[in-house]
C-alpha positions in Angstrom: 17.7 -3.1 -88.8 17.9 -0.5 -86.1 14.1 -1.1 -85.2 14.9 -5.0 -84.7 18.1 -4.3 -82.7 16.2 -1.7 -80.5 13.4 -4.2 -80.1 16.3 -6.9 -78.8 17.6 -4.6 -76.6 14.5 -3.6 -75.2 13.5 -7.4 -74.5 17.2 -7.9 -72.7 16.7 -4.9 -70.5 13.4 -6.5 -69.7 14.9 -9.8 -69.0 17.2 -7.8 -67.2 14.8 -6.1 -64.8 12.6 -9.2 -64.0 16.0 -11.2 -63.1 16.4 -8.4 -60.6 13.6 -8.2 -59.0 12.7 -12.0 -58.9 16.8 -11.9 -57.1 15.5 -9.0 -54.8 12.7 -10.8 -54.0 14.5 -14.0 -53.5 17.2 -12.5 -51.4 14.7 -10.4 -49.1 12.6 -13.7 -48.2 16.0 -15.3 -47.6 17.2 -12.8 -45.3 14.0 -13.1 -43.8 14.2 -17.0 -43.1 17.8 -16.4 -41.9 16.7 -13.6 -39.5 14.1 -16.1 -38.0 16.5 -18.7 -37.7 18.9 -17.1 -35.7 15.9 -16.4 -33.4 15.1 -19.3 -32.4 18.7 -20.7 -32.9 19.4 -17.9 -29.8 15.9 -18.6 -28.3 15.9 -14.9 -28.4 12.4 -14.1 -26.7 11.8 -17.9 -25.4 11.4 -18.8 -29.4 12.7 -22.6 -29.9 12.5 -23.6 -26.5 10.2 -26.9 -25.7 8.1 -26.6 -22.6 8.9 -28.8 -20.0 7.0 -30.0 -16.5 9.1 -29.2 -13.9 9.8 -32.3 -11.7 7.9 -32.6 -8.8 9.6 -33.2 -5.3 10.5 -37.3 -5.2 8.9 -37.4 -8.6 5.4 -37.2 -7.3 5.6 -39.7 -5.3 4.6 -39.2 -1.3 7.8 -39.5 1.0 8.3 -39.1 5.1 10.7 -36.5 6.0 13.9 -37.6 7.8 13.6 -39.1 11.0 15.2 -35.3 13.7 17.0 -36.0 17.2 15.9 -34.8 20.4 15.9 -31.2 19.5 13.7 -32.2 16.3 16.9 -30.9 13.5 17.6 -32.9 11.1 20.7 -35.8 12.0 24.0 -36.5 9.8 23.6 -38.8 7.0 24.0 -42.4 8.2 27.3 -44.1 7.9 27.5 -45.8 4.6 28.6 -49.3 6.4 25.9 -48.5 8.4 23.3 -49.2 5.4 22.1 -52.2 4.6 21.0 -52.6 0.9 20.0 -55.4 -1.6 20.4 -54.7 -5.3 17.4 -55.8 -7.6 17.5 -55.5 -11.3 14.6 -54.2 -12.9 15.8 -54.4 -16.5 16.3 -56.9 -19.0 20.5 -56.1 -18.9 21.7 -59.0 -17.3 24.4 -58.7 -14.2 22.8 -55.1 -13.5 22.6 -55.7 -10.4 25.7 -57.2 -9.2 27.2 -54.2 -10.9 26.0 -51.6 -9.1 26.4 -53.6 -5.2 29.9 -53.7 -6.1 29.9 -50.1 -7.0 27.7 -49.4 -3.5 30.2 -51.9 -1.8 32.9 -50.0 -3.3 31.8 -46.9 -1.5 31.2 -49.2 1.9 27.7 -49.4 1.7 26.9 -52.8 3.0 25.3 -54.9 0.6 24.1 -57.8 1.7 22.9 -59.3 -1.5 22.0 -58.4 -5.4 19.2 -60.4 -7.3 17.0 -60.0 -10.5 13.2 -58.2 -9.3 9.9 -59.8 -10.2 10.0 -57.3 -13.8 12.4 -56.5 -16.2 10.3 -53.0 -17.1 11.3 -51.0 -14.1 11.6 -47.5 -15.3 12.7 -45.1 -12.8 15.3 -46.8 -10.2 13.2 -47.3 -7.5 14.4 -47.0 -3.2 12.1 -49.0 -1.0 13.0 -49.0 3.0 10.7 -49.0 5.4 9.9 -46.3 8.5 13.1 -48.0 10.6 15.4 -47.1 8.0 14.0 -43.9 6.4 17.4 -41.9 7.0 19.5 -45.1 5.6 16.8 -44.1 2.9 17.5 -40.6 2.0 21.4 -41.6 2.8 21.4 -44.3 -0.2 19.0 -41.8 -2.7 22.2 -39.0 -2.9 24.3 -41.4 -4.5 21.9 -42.0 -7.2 20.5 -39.6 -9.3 17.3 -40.4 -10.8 15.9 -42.5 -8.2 12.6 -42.0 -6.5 11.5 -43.3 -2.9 8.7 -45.4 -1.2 8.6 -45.7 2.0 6.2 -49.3 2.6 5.4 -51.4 5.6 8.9 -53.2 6.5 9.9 -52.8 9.6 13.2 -53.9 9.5 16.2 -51.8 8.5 17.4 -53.3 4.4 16.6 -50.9 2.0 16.2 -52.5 -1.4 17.2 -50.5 -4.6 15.2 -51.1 -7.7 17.3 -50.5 -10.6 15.3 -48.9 -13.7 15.6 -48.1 -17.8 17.1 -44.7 -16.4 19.8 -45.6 -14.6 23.2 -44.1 -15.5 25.7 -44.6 -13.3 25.9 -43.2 -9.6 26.4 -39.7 -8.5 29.9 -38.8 -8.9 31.4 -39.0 -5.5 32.8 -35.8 -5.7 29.1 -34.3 -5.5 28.1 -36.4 -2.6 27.0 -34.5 0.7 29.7 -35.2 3.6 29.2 -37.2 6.6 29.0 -33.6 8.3 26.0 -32.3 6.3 22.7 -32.8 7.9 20.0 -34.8 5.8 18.0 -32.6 2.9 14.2 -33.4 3.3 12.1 -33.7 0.0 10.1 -31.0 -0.3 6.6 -31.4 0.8 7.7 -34.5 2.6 5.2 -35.7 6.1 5.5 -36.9 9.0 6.0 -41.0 8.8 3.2 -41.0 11.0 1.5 -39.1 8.1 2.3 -41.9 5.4 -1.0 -43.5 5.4 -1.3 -47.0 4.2 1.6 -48.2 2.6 2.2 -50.6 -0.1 3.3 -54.3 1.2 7.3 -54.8 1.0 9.4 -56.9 -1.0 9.6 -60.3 -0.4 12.8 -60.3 1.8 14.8 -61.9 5.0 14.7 -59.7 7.6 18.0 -57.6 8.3 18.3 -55.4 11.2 
């Protein structure tokens, strides 16, 4: 009897010694996992955080600099009422347009007019003006914040504003430059004698 109960005992300690050291080795690769989490949880070392292309000046896109006075500095930002812009709607969200030319009118932009644009798969909200209204131009982008611009060959003074999939909402006002601050060229921005050929404008009625 002694012989059996030694051999029983024998076998639990076993048991016992493999349940501990199966738990050890559990609990080591767990605080392993943990300790890896919490790096890239912390991004300690760069760990967890996704590359991402910086955004190029006006999104890539070529754009004059800002027309200077006389002593070639860059002028105020134009006088919103001053401005002369027609909504389009590049998305399939119906009464996009009228929406935001209230919300420009609002801020006494003058709008004269708010339509639906040729496609309803307009990504990026889009400023088109043309080398006559290129400060209007930069004036209008700061109260939107994804927009890009393109400057083509109009030569009156409406600037028409594409609205895109990535629209928001406008730039809270509270951000906006004041009528004091002088115009912030893109950089990398040219001459607008440096444009080059430029894409044909938007069907419009002249507004000047």
């Amino acid at each position: 009897m002694t012989q059996q109960y030694d051999e029983r005992a024998e076998r639990k300690r076993y048991i016992r010694r493999r349940q501990q050291f199966v738990f050890s080795i559990v609990g080591a690769i767990m605080a392993v996992v943990l300790v890896v989490s919490m790096l890239f949880y912390f991004h300690v070392g760069g760990l967890g955080v996704s590359a991402t292309a910086a955004v190029k000046p006006n999104y890539g896109v070529r754009v004059p600099c800002s027309v200077k006075d006389a002593s070639k500095k860059n002028q105020k930002y134009t006088n919103y009422a001053n401005v002369k812009v027609r909504v389009l709607n590049g998305t399939d969200s119906a009464g996009f347009a009228r929406a935001v030319g209230q919300a420009l009118q609002n801020r006494q932009f003058s709008v004269v007019g708010f339509a639906n644009y040729k496609s309803t798969k307009v990504e990026r909200t889009t400023i088109y003006f043309g080398k006559n209204a290129i400060n209007d131009a930069y004036t209008l982008n700061t109260n939107f914040t994804d927009a890009v611009m393109v400057m083509d060959d109009r030569k009156d003074k409406l600037v028409d504003v594409v609205i895109g999939a990535t629209f928001n909402n406008l730039t809270d006002q509270d951000e906006l430059p004041s009528g004091d601050e002088s115009i912030k060229d893109f950089d990398g921005c040219v001459s607008a004698d440096a444009m080059g050929a430029l894409p044909k404008a938007i069907d419009h009625t002249e507004v000047n």
